[in-house]
C-alpha positions as CSV (number, residue, x, y, z in Angstrom):
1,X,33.5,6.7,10.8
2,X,32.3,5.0,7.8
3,X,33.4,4.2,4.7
4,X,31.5,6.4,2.1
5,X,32.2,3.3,-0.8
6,X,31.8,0.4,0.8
7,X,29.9,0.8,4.4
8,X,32.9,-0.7,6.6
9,X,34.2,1.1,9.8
10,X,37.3,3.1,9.7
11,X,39.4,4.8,11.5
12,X,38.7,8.7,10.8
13,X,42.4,9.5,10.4
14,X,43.2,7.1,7.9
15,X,44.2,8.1,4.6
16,X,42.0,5.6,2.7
17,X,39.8,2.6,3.7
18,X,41.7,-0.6,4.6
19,X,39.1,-2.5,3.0
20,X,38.5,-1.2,-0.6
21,X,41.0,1.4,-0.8
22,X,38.5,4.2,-1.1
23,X,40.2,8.1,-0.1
24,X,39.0,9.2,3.6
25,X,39.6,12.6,2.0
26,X,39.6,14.1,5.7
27,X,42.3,11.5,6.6
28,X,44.7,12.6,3.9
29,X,44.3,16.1,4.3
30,X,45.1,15.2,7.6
31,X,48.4,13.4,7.1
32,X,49.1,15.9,4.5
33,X,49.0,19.0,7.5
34,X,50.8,16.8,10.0
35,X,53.6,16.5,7.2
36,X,53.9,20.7,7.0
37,X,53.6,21.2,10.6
38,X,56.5,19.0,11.4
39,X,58.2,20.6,8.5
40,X,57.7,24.1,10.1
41,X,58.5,23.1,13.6
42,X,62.0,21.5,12.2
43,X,62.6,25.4,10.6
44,X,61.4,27.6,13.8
45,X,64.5,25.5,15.8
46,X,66.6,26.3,13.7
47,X,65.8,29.8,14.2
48,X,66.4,30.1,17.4
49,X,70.4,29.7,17.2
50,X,72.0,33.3,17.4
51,X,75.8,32.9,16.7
52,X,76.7,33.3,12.6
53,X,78.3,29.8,12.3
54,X,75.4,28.3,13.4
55,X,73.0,30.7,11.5
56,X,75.0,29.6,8.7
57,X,74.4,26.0,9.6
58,X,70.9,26.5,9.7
59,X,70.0,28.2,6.5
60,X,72.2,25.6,4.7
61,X,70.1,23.2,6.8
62,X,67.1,24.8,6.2
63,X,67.5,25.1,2.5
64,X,68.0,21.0,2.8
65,X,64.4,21.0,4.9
66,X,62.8,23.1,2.2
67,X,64.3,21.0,-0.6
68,X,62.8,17.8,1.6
69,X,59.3,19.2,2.2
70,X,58.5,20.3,-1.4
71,X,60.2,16.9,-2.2
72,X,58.1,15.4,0.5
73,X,54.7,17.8,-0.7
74,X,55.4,16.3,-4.1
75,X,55.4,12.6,-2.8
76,X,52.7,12.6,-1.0
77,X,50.4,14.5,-3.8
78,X,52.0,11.5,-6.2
79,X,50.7,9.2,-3.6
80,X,47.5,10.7,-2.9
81,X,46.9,10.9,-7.0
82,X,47.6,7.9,-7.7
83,X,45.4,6.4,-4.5
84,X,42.6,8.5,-6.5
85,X,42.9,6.9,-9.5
86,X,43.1,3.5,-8.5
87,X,40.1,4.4,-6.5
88,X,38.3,5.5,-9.7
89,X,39.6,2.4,-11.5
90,X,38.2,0.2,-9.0
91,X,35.2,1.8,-8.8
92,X,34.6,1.5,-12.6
93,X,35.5,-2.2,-12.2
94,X,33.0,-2.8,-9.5
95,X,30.2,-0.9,-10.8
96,X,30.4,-3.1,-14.0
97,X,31.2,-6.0,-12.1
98,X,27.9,-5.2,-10.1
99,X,25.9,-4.5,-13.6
100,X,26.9,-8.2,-15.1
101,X,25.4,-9.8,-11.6
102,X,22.7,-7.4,-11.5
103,X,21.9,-8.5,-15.4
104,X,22.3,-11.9,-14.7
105,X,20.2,-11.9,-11.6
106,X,17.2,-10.4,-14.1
107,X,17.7,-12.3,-17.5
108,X,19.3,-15.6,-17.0
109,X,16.5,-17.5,-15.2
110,X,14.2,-16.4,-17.9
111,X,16.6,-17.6,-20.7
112,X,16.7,-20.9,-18.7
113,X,12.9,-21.6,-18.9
114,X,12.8,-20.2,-23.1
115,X,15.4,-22.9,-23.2
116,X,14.2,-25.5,-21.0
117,X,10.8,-24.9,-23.2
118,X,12.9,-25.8,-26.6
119,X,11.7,-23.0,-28.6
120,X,15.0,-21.8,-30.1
121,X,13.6,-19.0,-32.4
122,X,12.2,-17.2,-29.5
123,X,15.4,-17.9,-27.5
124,X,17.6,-16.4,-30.3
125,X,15.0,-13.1,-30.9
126,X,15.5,-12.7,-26.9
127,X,19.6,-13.3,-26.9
128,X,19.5,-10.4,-30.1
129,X,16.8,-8.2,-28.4
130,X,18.8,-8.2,-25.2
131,X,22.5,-7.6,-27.6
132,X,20.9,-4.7,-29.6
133,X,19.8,-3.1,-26.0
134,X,21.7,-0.7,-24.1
135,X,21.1,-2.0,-20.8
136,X,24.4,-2.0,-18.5
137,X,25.7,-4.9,-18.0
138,X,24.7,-6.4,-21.4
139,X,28.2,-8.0,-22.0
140,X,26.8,-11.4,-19.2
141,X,25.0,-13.0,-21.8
142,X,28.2,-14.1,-23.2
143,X,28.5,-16.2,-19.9
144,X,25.0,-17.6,-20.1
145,X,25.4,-21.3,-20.2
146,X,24.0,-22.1,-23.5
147,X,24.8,-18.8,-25.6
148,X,27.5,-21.2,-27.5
149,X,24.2,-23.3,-28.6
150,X,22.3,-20.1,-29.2
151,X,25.2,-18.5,-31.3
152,X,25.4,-22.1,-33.5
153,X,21.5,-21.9,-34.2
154,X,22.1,-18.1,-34.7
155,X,25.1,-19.1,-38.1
156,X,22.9,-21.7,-39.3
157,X,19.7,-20.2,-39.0
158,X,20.4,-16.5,-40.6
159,X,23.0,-17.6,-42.5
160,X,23.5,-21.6,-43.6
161,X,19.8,-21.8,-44.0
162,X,18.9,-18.7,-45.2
163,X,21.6,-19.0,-47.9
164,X,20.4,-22.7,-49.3
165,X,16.9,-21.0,-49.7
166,X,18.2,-17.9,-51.9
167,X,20.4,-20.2,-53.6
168,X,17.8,-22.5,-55.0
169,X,16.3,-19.5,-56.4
170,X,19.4,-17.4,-57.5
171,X,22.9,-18.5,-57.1
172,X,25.5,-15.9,-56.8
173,X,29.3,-16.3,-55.6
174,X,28.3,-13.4,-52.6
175,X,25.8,-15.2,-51.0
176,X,27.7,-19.2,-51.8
177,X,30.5,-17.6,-50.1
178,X,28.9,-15.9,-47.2
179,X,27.5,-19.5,-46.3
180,X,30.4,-21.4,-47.0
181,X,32.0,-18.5,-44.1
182,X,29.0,-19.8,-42.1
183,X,28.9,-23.6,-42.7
184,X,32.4,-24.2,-41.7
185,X,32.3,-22.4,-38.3
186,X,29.5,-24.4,-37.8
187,X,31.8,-27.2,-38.4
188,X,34.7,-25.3,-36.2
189,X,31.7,-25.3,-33.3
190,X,31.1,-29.2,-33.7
191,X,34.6,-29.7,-33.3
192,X,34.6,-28.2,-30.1
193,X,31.1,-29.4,-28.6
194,X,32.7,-31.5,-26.1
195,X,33.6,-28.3,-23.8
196,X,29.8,-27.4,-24.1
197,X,27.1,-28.6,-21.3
198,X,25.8,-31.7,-21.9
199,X,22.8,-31.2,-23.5
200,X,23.8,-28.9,-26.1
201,X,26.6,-30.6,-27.3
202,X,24.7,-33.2,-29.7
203,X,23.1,-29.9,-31.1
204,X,25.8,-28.3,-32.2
205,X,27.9,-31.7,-33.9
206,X,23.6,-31.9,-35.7
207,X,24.5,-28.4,-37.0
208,X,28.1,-29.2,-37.3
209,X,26.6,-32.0,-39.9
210,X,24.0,-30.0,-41.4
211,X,27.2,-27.4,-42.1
212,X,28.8,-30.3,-43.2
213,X,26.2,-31.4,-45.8
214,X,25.3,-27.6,-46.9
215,X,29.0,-28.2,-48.2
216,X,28.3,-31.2,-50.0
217,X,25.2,-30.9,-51.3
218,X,24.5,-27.2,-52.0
219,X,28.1,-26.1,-52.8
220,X,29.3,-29.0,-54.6
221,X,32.6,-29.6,-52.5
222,X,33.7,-33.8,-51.9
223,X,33.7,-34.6,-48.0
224,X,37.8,-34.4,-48.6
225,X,38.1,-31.0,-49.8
226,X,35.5,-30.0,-47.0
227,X,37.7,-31.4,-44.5
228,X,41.0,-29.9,-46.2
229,X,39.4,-26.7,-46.3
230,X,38.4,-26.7,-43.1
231,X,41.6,-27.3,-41.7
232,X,43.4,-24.4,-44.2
233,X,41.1,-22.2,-42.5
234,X,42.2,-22.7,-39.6
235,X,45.6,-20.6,-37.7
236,X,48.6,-22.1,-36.5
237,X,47.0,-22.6,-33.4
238,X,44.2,-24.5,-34.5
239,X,41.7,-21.4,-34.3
240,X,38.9,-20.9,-36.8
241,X,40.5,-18.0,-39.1
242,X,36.9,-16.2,-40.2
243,X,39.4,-13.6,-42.8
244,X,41.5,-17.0,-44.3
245,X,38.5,-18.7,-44.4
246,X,36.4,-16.0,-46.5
247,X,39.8,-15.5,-49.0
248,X,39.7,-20.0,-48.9
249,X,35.9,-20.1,-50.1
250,X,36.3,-17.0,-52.7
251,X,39.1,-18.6,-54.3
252,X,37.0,-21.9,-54.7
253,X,34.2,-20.1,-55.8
254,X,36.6,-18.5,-58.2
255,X,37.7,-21.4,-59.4
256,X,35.0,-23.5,-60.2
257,X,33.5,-20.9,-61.8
Protein backbone atom coordinates (compact mmCIF):
# COMPACT_ATOMS: atom_id res chain seq x y z
CA UNK A 1 0.00 0.00 0.00
CA UNK A 2 0.89 3.53 0.15
CA UNK A 3 1.66 5.91 2.54
CA UNK A 4 -1.35 8.42 2.79
CA UNK A 5 1.52 11.41 4.10
CA UNK A 6 4.30 10.93 2.23
CA UNK A 7 3.70 8.61 -1.06
CA UNK A 8 6.24 5.76 -0.01
CA UNK A 9 5.30 2.03 -0.19
CA UNK A 10 4.48 0.15 2.86
CA UNK A 11 3.77 -2.77 4.15
CA UNK A 12 -0.25 -2.89 4.76
CA UNK A 13 0.24 -4.46 8.22
CA UNK A 14 2.41 -2.02 9.63
CA UNK A 15 1.52 0.02 12.35
CA UNK A 16 2.90 3.25 10.95
CA UNK A 17 5.16 4.25 7.94
CA UNK A 18 8.85 3.38 8.31
CA UNK A 19 9.60 6.48 6.52
CA UNK A 20 7.81 9.50 8.16
CA UNK A 21 6.19 7.79 10.99
CA UNK A 22 2.72 8.54 9.73
CA UNK A 23 -0.28 5.92 11.47
CA UNK A 24 -1.38 3.04 8.80
CA UNK A 25 -4.56 3.26 10.93
CA UNK A 26 -5.59 -0.35 9.34
CA UNK A 27 -2.12 -1.68 10.51
CA UNK A 28 -2.69 -0.72 14.16
CA UNK A 29 -6.03 -1.81 14.45
CA UNK A 30 -4.62 -4.76 13.18
CA UNK A 31 -1.86 -5.38 15.77
CA UNK A 32 -4.30 -4.13 18.23
CA UNK A 33 -6.91 -7.38 17.37
CA UNK A 34 -3.98 -9.80 17.08
CA UNK A 35 -3.04 -8.64 20.69
CA UNK A 36 -6.97 -9.66 21.99
CA UNK A 37 -7.16 -12.65 20.04
CA UNK A 38 -4.04 -14.20 21.53
CA UNK A 39 -5.30 -12.86 24.85
CA UNK A 40 -8.63 -14.86 24.37
CA UNK A 41 -7.07 -17.99 22.99
CA UNK A 42 -4.59 -17.99 26.23
CA UNK A 43 -8.15 -17.92 28.45
CA UNK A 44 -10.34 -20.60 26.32
CA UNK A 45 -7.08 -23.23 27.30
CA UNK A 46 -7.38 -22.58 30.44
CA UNK A 47 -10.89 -23.56 30.24
CA UNK A 48 -10.67 -26.63 29.15
CA UNK A 49 -8.99 -28.16 32.46
CA UNK A 50 -11.80 -30.00 34.55
CA UNK A 51 -10.24 -31.04 37.95
CA UNK A 52 -10.75 -28.07 40.93
CA UNK A 53 -6.99 -27.66 41.52
CA UNK A 54 -6.38 -26.93 38.25
CA UNK A 55 -9.70 -24.73 37.79
CA UNK A 56 -8.29 -23.01 40.64
CA UNK A 57 -4.94 -22.57 38.91
CA UNK A 58 -6.54 -21.23 36.05
CA UNK A 59 -8.77 -18.47 37.37
CA UNK A 60 -5.92 -17.28 39.46
CA UNK A 61 -4.03 -17.59 36.11
CA UNK A 62 -6.64 -16.04 34.33
CA UNK A 63 -7.12 -13.12 36.58
CA UNK A 64 -3.14 -12.61 35.87
CA UNK A 65 -4.00 -12.71 31.91
CA UNK A 66 -6.88 -10.26 32.37
CA UNK A 67 -4.64 -8.04 34.57
CA UNK A 68 -1.88 -8.40 31.48
CA UNK A 69 -4.25 -7.69 28.63
CA UNK A 70 -5.95 -4.48 30.06
CA UNK A 71 -2.34 -3.69 31.11
CA UNK A 72 -1.33 -4.70 27.60
CA UNK A 73 -4.81 -2.70 25.98
CA UNK A 74 -3.51 0.22 27.93
CA UNK A 75 0.10 0.01 26.46
CA UNK A 76 -0.58 -0.23 23.25
CA UNK A 77 -3.36 2.74 23.30
CA UNK A 78 -0.36 4.78 25.12
CA UNK A 79 1.63 3.76 22.17
CA UNK A 80 -0.66 4.29 19.56
CA UNK A 81 -1.55 8.01 21.21
CA UNK A 82 1.46 9.02 21.41
CA UNK A 83 2.44 7.71 17.64
CA UNK A 84 -0.64 10.10 16.80
CA UNK A 85 0.71 12.96 18.26
CA UNK A 86 4.08 12.87 17.11
CA UNK A 87 2.47 12.38 13.79
CA UNK A 88 0.46 15.54 14.23
CA UNK A 89 3.66 17.33 15.56
CA UNK A 90 5.48 16.37 12.58
CA UNK A 91 3.01 17.20 10.39
CA UNK A 92 2.76 20.76 11.77
CA UNK A 93 6.53 20.93 11.48
CA UNK A 94 6.59 19.97 7.87
CA UNK A 95 3.79 21.91 6.64
CA UNK A 96 5.59 25.07 7.98
CA UNK A 97 8.72 23.76 6.99
CA UNK A 98 7.10 23.46 3.38
CA UNK A 99 5.48 27.11 3.65
CA UNK A 100 9.04 28.92 4.43
CA UNK A 101 10.48 27.03 1.10
CA UNK A 102 7.37 27.59 -0.73
CA UNK A 103 7.76 31.52 0.42
CA UNK A 104 11.15 31.61 -0.37
CA UNK A 105 10.74 29.94 -3.78
CA UNK A 106 8.14 33.00 -4.59
CA UNK A 107 9.64 36.18 -2.92
CA UNK A 108 13.32 35.92 -2.56
CA UNK A 109 14.42 36.15 -6.22
CA UNK A 110 12.35 39.16 -6.50
CA UNK A 111 13.93 40.77 -3.36
CA UNK A 112 17.29 39.84 -5.08
CA UNK A 113 16.74 41.93 -8.25
CA UNK A 114 14.95 45.22 -5.92
CA UNK A 115 18.29 44.78 -4.23
CA UNK A 116 20.55 44.18 -7.01
CA UNK A 117 18.67 47.41 -8.54
CA UNK A 118 19.88 49.58 -5.28
CA UNK A 119 16.61 51.12 -4.61
CA UNK A 120 16.39 50.62 -0.82
CA UNK A 121 13.12 52.49 -0.20
CA UNK A 122 11.26 50.22 -2.34
CA UNK A 123 13.16 47.19 -0.91
CA UNK A 124 12.20 48.22 2.69
CA UNK A 125 8.18 49.07 1.64
CA UNK A 126 8.37 45.35 0.02
CA UNK A 127 10.25 43.62 3.28
CA UNK A 128 7.16 45.60 5.56
CA UNK A 129 4.42 44.81 2.90
CA UNK A 130 5.34 41.20 2.92
CA UNK A 131 5.79 41.42 7.39
CA UNK A 132 2.36 43.09 7.67
CA UNK A 133 0.84 40.19 5.35
CA UNK A 134 -0.56 36.99 6.48
CA UNK A 135 0.77 34.80 3.99
CA UNK A 136 2.09 31.41 5.51
CA UNK A 137 5.30 31.11 5.69
CA UNK A 138 6.05 34.87 6.26
CA UNK A 139 8.62 34.19 9.10
CA UNK A 140 11.63 33.26 5.68
CA UNK A 141 12.28 36.66 5.22
CA UNK A 142 14.22 36.75 8.31
CA UNK A 143 16.61 34.31 6.37
CA UNK A 144 16.83 36.39 3.29
CA UNK A 145 20.43 37.26 2.84
CA UNK A 146 20.33 40.95 3.15
CA UNK A 147 17.28 41.52 5.62
CA UNK A 148 20.24 42.48 8.32
CA UNK A 149 20.99 45.47 5.68
CA UNK A 150 17.24 46.08 5.14
CA UNK A 151 16.47 46.09 9.04
CA UNK A 152 19.72 48.83 9.50
CA UNK A 153 18.20 51.09 6.63
CA UNK A 154 14.75 50.29 8.23
CA UNK A 155 16.28 52.06 12.22
CA UNK A 156 17.89 54.72 10.48
CA UNK A 157 15.49 55.59 7.97
CA UNK A 158 12.11 55.76 10.25
CA UNK A 159 13.77 56.40 13.14
CA UNK A 160 17.56 58.15 13.16
CA UNK A 161 16.53 60.25 10.30
CA UNK A 162 13.20 60.82 10.89
CA UNK A 163 14.04 62.03 14.46
CA UNK A 164 17.01 64.73 13.32
CA UNK A 165 14.22 66.22 11.01
CA UNK A 166 11.50 66.70 13.92
CA UNK A 167 14.24 67.72 16.09
CA UNK A 168 15.35 70.67 14.18
CA UNK A 169 11.88 71.79 14.35
CA UNK A 170 10.83 70.79 17.89
CA UNK A 171 13.08 69.12 20.32
CA UNK A 172 11.49 66.98 22.97
CA UNK A 173 13.15 64.39 25.37
CA UNK A 174 10.51 61.51 23.68
CA UNK A 175 11.52 61.73 20.33
CA UNK A 176 15.79 62.60 21.40
CA UNK A 177 15.43 59.48 23.23
CA UNK A 178 13.62 57.27 20.78
CA UNK A 179 16.59 58.09 18.40
CA UNK A 180 19.23 57.85 20.70
CA UNK A 181 17.41 53.93 21.19
CA UNK A 182 17.85 53.85 17.40
CA UNK A 183 21.31 55.37 16.77
CA UNK A 184 23.09 53.10 19.03
CA UNK A 185 21.69 49.81 17.55
CA UNK A 186 22.76 51.16 14.55
CA UNK A 187 26.13 51.35 16.15
CA UNK A 188 25.52 47.63 17.81
CA UNK A 189 24.77 46.51 13.90
CA UNK A 190 28.23 48.16 12.73
CA UNK A 191 29.83 46.37 15.23
CA UNK A 192 28.82 43.20 13.92
CA UNK A 193 28.99 43.84 10.02
CA UNK A 194 31.68 41.53 9.54
CA UNK A 195 29.23 38.32 9.86
CA UNK A 196 27.08 40.08 7.06
CA UNK A 197 27.62 39.28 3.09
CA UNK A 198 30.05 41.20 1.67
CA UNK A 199 28.44 43.79 0.14
CA UNK A 200 26.43 44.92 2.79
CA UNK A 201 28.72 45.09 5.36
CA UNK A 202 30.38 48.68 4.39
CA UNK A 203 26.58 49.79 4.50
CA UNK A 204 25.83 49.13 7.69
CA UNK A 205 29.55 50.41 9.49
CA UNK A 206 28.09 53.93 6.90
CA UNK A 207 25.04 53.75 9.09
CA UNK A 208 26.85 52.59 12.05
CA UNK A 209 28.76 56.21 11.45
CA UNK A 210 25.88 58.18 10.55
CA UNK A 211 24.36 56.66 14.17
CA UNK A 212 27.56 57.56 15.40
CA UNK A 213 27.46 61.31 14.30
CA UNK A 214 23.44 61.69 15.03
CA UNK A 215 25.10 61.23 18.66
CA UNK A 216 27.51 63.86 18.24
CA UNK A 217 26.10 66.27 16.41
CA UNK A 218 22.26 66.23 17.04
CA UNK A 219 22.29 64.96 20.71
CA UNK A 220 25.24 66.72 21.93
CA UNK A 221 27.13 63.53 23.45
CA UNK A 222 31.50 63.61 23.08
CA UNK A 223 32.68 60.50 20.93
CA UNK A 224 33.70 59.07 24.63
CA UNK A 225 30.44 59.14 26.31
CA UNK A 226 28.99 57.71 22.94
CA UNK A 227 31.32 54.88 23.19
CA UNK A 228 30.81 54.41 27.05
CA UNK A 229 27.20 54.46 26.55
CA UNK A 230 27.27 52.19 24.06
CA UNK A 231 28.98 49.66 25.96
CA UNK A 232 26.66 50.23 29.30
CA UNK A 233 23.98 49.26 27.03
CA UNK A 234 25.12 46.40 26.37
CA UNK A 235 24.42 42.74 28.65
CA UNK A 236 26.93 40.72 30.25
CA UNK A 237 27.25 38.88 27.19
CA UNK A 238 27.96 41.62 24.94
CA UNK A 239 24.29 41.84 23.52
CA UNK A 240 22.67 45.09 22.62
CA UNK A 241 20.23 45.64 25.77
CA UNK A 242 17.18 47.76 23.80
CA UNK A 243 15.30 48.13 27.78
CA UNK A 244 19.00 49.29 29.52
CA UNK A 245 19.64 51.20 26.63
CA UNK A 246 16.16 53.31 26.63
CA UNK A 247 16.59 53.72 30.84
CA UNK A 248 20.74 54.82 29.69
CA UNK A 249 19.54 57.62 27.19
CA UNK A 250 16.42 58.80 29.48
CA UNK A 251 18.68 59.32 32.32
CA UNK A 252 21.11 61.45 30.01
CA UNK A 253 18.31 63.27 28.67
CA UNK A 254 17.43 63.78 32.21
CA UNK A 255 20.35 65.06 33.09
CA UNK A 256 21.32 67.45 30.77
CA UNK A 257 18.25 68.91 30.96
Amino acid sequence: MICENCGAEIDAHEKACPYCGHINPEGAEEAYMDRLEDLQENLDDLSDHGKRSDREEMGKQGRRLIRTGLVLVLIIGLVAAGFMAMDRFWMRSAGDERALIEFQKKYFGELDAMYAAGDDDAVLEYVISLLDSEEKGVEAVYDWKHYEYIQAYWTYRDGVKAAEDLLKEEWTDDIAGTAMQDAFRLVDQAEHAGELPPEDRDKVRELGEKGRTFLTEVIGMTGEEAQEMYQACLDEYGYFDWFECREKCRKYLEDKS
